[in-house]
N, C-alpha and C positions, 0 to 999 in steps of 0.2 A: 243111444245118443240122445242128450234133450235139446230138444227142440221149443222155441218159443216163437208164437205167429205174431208178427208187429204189425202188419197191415195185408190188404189183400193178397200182394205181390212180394214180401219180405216177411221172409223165415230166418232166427235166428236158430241152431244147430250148435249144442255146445258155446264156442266162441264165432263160430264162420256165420259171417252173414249172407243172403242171397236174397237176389232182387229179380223176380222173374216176370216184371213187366212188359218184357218186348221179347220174352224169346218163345223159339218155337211156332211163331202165329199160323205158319204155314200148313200144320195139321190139325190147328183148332178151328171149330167150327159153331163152337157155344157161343150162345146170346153175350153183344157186350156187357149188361149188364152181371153176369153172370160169374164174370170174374176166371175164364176158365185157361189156364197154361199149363204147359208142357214142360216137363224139367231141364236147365240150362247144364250145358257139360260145362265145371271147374277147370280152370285152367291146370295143367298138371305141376306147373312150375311154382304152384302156391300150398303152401303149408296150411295143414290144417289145426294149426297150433294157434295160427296167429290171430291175432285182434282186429277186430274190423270196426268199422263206422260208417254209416249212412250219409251221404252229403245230400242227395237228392234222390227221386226217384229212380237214377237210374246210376246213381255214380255211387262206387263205395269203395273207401277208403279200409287197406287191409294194411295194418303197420305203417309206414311211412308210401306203400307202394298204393297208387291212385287206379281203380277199374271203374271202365267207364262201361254199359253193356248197353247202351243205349241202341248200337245198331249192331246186338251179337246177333249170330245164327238165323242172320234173312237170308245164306245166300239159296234159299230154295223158297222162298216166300215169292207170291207175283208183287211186280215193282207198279209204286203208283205212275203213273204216264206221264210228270213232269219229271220224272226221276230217271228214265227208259234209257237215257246215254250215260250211266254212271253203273258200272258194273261193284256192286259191292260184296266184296273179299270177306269172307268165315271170321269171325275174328276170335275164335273161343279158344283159339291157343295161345294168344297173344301175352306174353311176359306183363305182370304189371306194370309197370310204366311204360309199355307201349302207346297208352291212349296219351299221354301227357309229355310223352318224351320230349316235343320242344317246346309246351309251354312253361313249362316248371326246369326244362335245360342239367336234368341230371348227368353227373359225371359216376361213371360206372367201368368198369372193364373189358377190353375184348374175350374176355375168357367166357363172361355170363352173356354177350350179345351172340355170340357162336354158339354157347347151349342152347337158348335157347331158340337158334335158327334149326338144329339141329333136328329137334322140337316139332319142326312143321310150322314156326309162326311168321306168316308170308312176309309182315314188313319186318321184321329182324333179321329175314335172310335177306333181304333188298339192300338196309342198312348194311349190314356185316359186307354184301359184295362193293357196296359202294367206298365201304372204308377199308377194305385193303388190296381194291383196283385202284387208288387214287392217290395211295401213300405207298411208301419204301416198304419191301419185304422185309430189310432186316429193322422195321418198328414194329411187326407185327407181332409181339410177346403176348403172351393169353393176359399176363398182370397189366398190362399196359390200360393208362386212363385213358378213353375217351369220353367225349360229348357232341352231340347233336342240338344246334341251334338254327333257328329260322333263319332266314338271310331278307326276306319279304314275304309278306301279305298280298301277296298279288302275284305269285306263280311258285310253280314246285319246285325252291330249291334254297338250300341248307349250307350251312360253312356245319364239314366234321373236323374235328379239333384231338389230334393225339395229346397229348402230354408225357412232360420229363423225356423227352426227345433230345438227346445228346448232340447230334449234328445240326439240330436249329439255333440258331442264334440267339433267341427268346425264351429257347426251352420247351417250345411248345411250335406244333406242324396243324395247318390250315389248309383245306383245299375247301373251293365253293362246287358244288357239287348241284345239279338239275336233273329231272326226273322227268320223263314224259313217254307216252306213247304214242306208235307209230301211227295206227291203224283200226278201226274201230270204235267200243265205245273207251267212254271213261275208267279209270277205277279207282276206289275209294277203298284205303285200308285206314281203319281209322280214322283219325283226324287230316289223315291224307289224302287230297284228290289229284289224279295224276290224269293229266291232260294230251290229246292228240296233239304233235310239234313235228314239223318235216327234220327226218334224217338229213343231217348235210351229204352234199357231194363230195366235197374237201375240194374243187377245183373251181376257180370262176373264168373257165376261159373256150365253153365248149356253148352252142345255140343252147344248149338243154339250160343251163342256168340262165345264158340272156333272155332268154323266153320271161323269165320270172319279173325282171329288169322290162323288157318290155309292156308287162301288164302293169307295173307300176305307173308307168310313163302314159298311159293310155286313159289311167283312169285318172289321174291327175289331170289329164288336159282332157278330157270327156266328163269328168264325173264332180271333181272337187270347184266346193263355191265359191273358193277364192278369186277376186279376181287377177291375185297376181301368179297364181297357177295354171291361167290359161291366157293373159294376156298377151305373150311371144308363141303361141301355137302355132299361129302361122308363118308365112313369110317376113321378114324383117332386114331392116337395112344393116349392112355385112360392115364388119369392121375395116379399117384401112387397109390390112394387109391380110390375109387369111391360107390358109393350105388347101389349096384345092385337089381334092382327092379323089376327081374325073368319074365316073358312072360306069369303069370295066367292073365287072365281075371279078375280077382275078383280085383280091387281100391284100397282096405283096406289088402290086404294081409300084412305079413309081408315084411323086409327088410333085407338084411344082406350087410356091410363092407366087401365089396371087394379089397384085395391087386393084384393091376396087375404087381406091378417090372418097370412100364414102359415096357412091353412087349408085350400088348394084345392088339387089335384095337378094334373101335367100332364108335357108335353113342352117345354123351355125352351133358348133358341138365344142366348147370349152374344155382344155386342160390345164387342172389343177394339179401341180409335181414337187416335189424335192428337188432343185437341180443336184445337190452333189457336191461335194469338197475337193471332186479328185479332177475338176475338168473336163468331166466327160458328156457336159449339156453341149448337144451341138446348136450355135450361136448364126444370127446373119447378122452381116454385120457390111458398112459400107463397100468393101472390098467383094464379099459373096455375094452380094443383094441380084445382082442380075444373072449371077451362075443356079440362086437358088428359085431367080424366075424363070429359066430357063427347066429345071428339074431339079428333084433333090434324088437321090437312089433308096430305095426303100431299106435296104442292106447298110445303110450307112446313116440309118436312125438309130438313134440310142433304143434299145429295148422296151421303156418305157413309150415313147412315141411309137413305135407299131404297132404296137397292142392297142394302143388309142383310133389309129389308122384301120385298124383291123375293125374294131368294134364300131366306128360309125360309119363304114361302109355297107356293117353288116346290118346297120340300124337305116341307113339308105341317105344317111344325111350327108352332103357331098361337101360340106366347106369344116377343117376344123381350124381353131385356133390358138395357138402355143404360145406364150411371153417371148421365149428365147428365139424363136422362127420369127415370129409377127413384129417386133421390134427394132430396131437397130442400136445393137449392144454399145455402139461404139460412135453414135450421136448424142450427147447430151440434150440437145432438141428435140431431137424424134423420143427419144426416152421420158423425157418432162412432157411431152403433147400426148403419147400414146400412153403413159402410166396415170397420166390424168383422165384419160376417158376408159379406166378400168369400171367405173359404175357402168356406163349406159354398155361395155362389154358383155362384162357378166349378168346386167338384168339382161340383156336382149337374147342370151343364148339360149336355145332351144332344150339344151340339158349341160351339166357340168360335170365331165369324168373326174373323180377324184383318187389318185395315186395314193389312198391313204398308207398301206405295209411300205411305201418304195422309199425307202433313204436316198435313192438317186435315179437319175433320169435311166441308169442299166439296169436299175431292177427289173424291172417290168411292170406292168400293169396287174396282169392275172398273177392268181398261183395257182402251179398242179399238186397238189397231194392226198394223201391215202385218208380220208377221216375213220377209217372200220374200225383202226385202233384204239382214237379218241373215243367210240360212241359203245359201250359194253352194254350187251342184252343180257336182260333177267329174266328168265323163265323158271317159273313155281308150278308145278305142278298139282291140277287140284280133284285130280280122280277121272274116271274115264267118264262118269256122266256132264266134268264141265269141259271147257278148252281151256289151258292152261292161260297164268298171269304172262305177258309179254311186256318187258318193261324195261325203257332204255335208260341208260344214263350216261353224264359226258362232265368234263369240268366247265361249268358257267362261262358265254361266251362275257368277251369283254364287251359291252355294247355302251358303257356311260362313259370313254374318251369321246364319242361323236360330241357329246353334248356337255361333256363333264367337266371339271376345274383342273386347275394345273398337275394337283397331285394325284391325281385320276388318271392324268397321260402318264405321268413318270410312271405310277405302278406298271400301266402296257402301253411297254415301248414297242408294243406292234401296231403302234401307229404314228409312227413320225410326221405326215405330212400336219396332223393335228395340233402339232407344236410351234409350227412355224405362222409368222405373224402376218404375212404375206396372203396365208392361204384363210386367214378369219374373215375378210372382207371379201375373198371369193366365194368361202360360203353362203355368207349372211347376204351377199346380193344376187345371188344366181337364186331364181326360181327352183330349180328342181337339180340336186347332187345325185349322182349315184357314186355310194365310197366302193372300193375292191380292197375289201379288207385281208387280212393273214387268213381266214377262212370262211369266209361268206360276202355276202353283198349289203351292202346298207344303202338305203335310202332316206333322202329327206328332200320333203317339199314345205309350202310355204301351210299346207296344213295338215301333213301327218309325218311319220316317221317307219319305216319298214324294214325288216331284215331278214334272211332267208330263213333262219331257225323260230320264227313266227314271233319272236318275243319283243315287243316293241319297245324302242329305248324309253327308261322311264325318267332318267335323269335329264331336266332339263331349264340350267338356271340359265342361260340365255342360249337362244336360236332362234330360227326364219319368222316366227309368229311375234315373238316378243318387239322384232325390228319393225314387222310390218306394221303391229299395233302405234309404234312412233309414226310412222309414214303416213296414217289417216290424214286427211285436208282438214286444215285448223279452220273452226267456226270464223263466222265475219268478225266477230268480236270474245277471241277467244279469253275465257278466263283463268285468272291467276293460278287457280289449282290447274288446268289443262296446260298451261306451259309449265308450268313447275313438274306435271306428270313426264313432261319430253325432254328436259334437263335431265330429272332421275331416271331414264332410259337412257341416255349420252351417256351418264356417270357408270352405269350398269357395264352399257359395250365397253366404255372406258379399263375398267376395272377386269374385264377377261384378256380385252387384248394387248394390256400390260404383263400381260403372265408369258406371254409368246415369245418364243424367239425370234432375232434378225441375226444376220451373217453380216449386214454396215448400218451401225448404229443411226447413221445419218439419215435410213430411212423409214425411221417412229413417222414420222408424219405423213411422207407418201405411201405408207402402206394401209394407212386408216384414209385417206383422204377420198378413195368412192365413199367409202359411208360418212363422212364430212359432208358430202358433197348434195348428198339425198338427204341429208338432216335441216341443213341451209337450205333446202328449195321447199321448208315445211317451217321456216321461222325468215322469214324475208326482212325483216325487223332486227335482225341477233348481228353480229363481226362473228367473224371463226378470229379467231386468235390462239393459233399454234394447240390445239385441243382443249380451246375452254370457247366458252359461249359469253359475248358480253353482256348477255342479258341474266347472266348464273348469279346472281350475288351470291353465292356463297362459292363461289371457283378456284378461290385458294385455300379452301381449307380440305385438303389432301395430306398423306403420308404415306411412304414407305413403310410395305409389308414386307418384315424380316429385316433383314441387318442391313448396313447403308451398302448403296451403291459404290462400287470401284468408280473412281476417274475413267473415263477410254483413253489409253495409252497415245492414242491419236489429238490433234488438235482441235480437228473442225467443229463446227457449231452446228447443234443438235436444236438449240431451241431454247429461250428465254428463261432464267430460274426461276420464272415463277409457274411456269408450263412442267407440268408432270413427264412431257417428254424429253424434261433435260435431265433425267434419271432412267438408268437404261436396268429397271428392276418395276417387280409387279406394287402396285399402287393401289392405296382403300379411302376410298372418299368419308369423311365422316359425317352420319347423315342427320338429316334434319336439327337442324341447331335452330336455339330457343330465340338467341336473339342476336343479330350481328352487329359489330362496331366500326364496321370500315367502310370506306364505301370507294365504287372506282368512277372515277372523271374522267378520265380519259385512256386509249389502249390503243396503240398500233402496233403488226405486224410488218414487214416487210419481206416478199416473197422471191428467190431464189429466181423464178424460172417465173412461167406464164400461168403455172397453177397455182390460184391463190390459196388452196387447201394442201399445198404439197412443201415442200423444202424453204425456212426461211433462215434471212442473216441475220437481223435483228427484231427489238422486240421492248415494248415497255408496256409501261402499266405505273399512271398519275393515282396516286390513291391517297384521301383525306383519311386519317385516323389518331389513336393512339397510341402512339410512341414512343417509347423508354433506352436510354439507354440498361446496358447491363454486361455485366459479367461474367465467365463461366471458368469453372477448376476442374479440371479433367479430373485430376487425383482424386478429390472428394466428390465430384459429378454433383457440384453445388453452383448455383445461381445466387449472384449477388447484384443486389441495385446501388451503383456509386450516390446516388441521391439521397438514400435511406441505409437505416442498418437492417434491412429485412435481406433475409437469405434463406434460400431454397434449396432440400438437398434432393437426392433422388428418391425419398420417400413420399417430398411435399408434390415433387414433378416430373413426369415422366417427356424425356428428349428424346425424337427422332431426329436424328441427324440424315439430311438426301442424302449425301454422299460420306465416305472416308475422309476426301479432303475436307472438307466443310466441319466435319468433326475436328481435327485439329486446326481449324481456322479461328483463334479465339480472339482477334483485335476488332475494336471500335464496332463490337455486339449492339444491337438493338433487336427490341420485342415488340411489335404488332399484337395489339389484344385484338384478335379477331371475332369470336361466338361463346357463347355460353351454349350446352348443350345437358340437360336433368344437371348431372353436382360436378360437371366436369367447367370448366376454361379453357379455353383455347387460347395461344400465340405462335405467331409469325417468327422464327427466327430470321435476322437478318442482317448481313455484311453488311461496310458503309465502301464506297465503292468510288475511285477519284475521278471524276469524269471532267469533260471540258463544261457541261451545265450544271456543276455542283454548285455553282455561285449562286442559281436562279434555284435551285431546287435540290435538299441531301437525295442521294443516289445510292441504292441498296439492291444487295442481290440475296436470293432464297437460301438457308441453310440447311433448314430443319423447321420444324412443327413442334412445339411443349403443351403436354395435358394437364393442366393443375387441376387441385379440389377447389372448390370455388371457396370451403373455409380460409382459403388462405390469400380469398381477393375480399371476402367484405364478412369473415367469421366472425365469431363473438372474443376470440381473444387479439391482444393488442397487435400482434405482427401480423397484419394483413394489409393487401394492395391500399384499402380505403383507409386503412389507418395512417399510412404514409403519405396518404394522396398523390397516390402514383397513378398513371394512367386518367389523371383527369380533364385535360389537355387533347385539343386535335392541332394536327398539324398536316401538313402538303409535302409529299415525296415521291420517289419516282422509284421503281421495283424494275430492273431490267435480267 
């Protein structure tokens, strides 16, 4: 064979090249300078035919296939002491592109991942059980493509990806796939390091799990520096009505409705629920109010409310409190006065149980089930002088609906409570959640995030911390950019809790109106007006994200067209604009009931601007100015229409130049509206929102706004 020396540690051999830097160290004993190693054993799945390349000292490149030997053949070597919890795996059987497999994301076959498990190479057996415990037997063809891709940088685990998959929709089969161990240290195959993570229980309804729940709750209110974490620790004044759940020992006892007046203090334990479509929330209501102060029967709680019952007894806190118990369904009064003091509720309770699996009040709380199935052990075998590799794997819990965006819930709908609009403002004001999810428990406090399987939700475009950071005390002479900061934090929460659902549309605004309510008592200067702030100048310029809103088949009034809550679809504020044209004079609301941030009838908005009339052709989705012959098609401009009707709503059109933002234009779609003040003032209602390129307000060719001298004009109207 010839052999050529290229440097201390690389011997070329024929065509094979070999890099003997780091192997063996464990029976060499000669002087570093000395240069002295032990020979590395070749992988056997490598041809010795093939062409190699040197990329580094320790990386070499054989045909297209990437070896990395950088950490071959230490597992007999002593480990340095910052290293002692990382058990590192033999790697000298390892397939080539094992060391690279997910950063270069080759697609390859099950046929060559099974030989080479076959082989003895510990992460190609781990891979191969991982992908065909996680996919359909009948995809498991030797010819079948797959791939192995990272999923994050920040813990062990992968999307495997079959291909040419006949019963997927796509053509292609996905599962997210985690890695970890139970017990002991680390291990490191490769570019792999697999980390200790608690096995699930599969049940959240036994002490052994609430224990875990417990210590959350402990160190939150003993340990974390928030201080809106341990503010309500102690005793606190009890809401109007509450369940008192007596001091027996016995779980299942009865219940009885408790009136406190707002007068009595205590310890108070929050339910957040799905009530349910079918009826099945048990209600008090004027008729029961004194049968259920008299008792409720514990057997004649929806499922869901015992398991709440059950858990704060076991937690020792003796008052809880229910929406559907605590309120009276069937006063409009008590319902306006107690749904308006949902803020000082849920900040003041001592914890907040969250129904997140429960579609309805019979679900229950807890689930019992078996996880052995979901959690499959890997054991490699690695001769009788080591203890073998123990390595669990499971499919990736869902953990980013707690904190994630709309399309995040819809992918796991095992968590409905997250979807409902109702329950966004019980989260983001309650100090400390605990969710009972489909298989484990989540927590969130106002400064961390926790969940049985140790992996902390990492998705987090808004939640407890971001609201809190609005809540700081504004300086005596706060400035422009620090209110501007707490607008763009309204517009933020704004923007999630339009993605929510409501079961009556009519209540967009009292179900945002606790957090209304805490933003106003940090802007004492501002109007709420129907979810805009008067201090926003830029507060109409909002749209419709996705297609227009349906009309609600119903009559009542939701809310003023120029308020995002007179659209019952998720909304995207458009941000930072360069320079605004309008400006508002004047804005009233008028409110429903006694909450000024809850339900109103009417609603305007005096605003001095730029005006035009104009015209639109659905056929052509063309914009034309009766004043000018300039006309816009849908290449020059893009229309959001709020609603369906409003799209075909095309008489006596006007446009609102509102902002310029970088090359974009903004306008105000707007109806003209026949009112008894049209005399003193034209009267317009919201349609839609149009983007233009600003070439085509003051470009260099002749058809543009300033070449027509359009929009150069202000004028006084009134937006209802």
């Amino acid at each position: 064979m010839e052999m050529t020396i290229y440097s201390h540690h690389v011997t070329k051999a024929n065509n094979f090249v070999t890099d003997y830097s780091s192997a063996d160290e464990d029976e060499s004993s000669a002087d570093e300078d000395e240069r002295s190693v032990d020979e590395v054993e070749i992988p056997t799945c490598l041809s010795s035919g093939m062409e190699m390349t040197i990329y580094s000292p320790h990386v070499i490149k054989a045909d297209n296939l990437v070896i990395d030997y950088s950490s071959a053949n230490e597992n007999e070597s002593s480990v340095d002491e910052d290293e002692s919890s990382v058990d590192e795996v033999d790697s000298s059987s390892y397939i080539p592109f094992c060391h690279d497999i997910f950063r270069f994301q080759p697609n390859f076959t099950l046929g060559v991942l099974k030989d080479s498990s076959t082989k003895g190479c510990a992460k190609c057996s781990l891979l191969w059980k991982a992908a065909v415990t996680f996919t359909p037997k009948q995809s498991h063809q030797q010819s079948r493509v797959i791939s192995f891709t990272n999923s994050s940088c920040l813990d062990t685990s992968f999307h495997v990806t079959l291909f040419n998959v006949d019963n997927a929709g796509s053509g292609y089969m996905q599962r997210h796939i985690e890695l970890f161990s139970v017990e002991g240290d680390a291990y490191k195959l490769a570019d792999m390091v697999i980390n200790p993570t608690p096995l699930l229980r599969g049940n959240t309804s036994t002490p052994e799990v609430w224990s875990i729940a417990r210590e959350w709750l402990s160190k939150c209110i003993e340990l974390h520096s928030s201080p809106a974490c341990h503010s309500n620790a102690g005793y606190t004044r009890l809401p109007t009505r509450v369940l008192d759940l007596g001091s027996n020992a016995d779980v299942s006892c009865n219940v009885r409705l408790r009136e406190t007046q707002g007068e009595e203090f205590g310890n108070y334990v929050c339910l957040s629920h799905c009530w349910g479509t079918r009826g099945d929330t048990l209600k008090t209501t004027c008729k029961t109010l004194e049968a259920h102060k008299d008792h409720i029967l514990f057997d004649v709680l929806p499922k869901t409310f015992q398991d709440a019952v059950v858990f704060a007894r076991w937690l020792g806190v003796q008052y809880l409190w229910i929406d559907s118990l605590c309120i009276l369904q069937d006063s409009k009064s008590d319902w306006e006065r107690e749904s308006g003091a949902m803020a000082t509720i849920y900040e003041q309770a001592y914890l907040t149980l969250s129904a997140a699996k429960a579609h309805s009040a019979s679900d229950g709380l807890f689930m019992d089930r078996d996880c052995e199935d979901d959690q499959q052990e890997f054991i490699h075998e690695r001769g009788a002088l080591r203890s073998p590799i123990r390595v669990y794997m499971r499919e990736k819990m869902p953990h980013s609906p707690i904190d994630g965006d709309y399309r995040e819930r819809v992918a796991h709908p095992s968590f409905p409570l997250l979807s409902r609009a109702w329950v966004f403002q019980e989260r983001i004001l309650s100090p400390r959640v605990l969710h009972f999810g489909s298989q484990e428990l989540y927590w969130e406090c106002r400064q961390t995030r926790q969940c049985e399987c140790g992996h902390k939700s990492i998705a987090a475009p808004w939640g407890k911390r971001d609201f809190e950071s609005m809540m700081i005390e504004s300086p005596s002479s706060p400035t422009k950019s620090f209110q501007l900061d707490r607008i763009t934090g309204w517009k933020s929460l704004v923007q999630k809790y339009s993605e929510l659902h409501l079961t009556f549309a009519e209540d967009r605004l009292p179900a945002i109106s606790g957090l209304a309510k805490r933003m106003g008592s940090r802007m004492p200067d501002a109007q709420y007006l129907a979810g805009l702030w008067s201090n926003d100048t830029a507060a109409l310029i909002w749209r419709i994200d996705g297609a227009p809103a349906l009309q609600p088949s119903h009559s009542c009034y939701i809310g003023p067209s120029w308020s995002w809550v007179s659209v019952n679809r998720p909304i995207r504020y458009i941000p930072s604009p360069d320079t605004i044209y309008y400006e508002l004079v004047d804005a009233s609301c008028v409110a429903t009931g006694e909450d000024p941030t809850g339900r109103v009838s009417k609603g305007h908005l005096s605003i001095k601007g730029q005006l035009e009339s104009a015209t639109y052709d659905g056929s052509t989705m063309t914009w034309k100015f009766p004043e000018a012959t300039l006309a816009w098609n849908y290449r020059d401009a893009m229309t959001f229409w709020d609603t369906i009707e409003s799209e075909h709503d095309k008489s006596r059109l006007h446009l609102l130049r509102l902002c310029d933002i970088a090359v974009s234009v903004f306008f105000l779609i707007l109806g003209h509206v026949d009112t008894e003040e049209s005399a003193q003032h034209t009267t317009h209602r919201r349609l839609g929102i149009i983007q233009a390129s600003n070439t085509m307000v003051d470009g260099a060719h002749k058809d543009t706004l300033a070449s027509h001298s359009l929009f150069n004009d202000t004028t006084d109207f009134t937006i209802i």
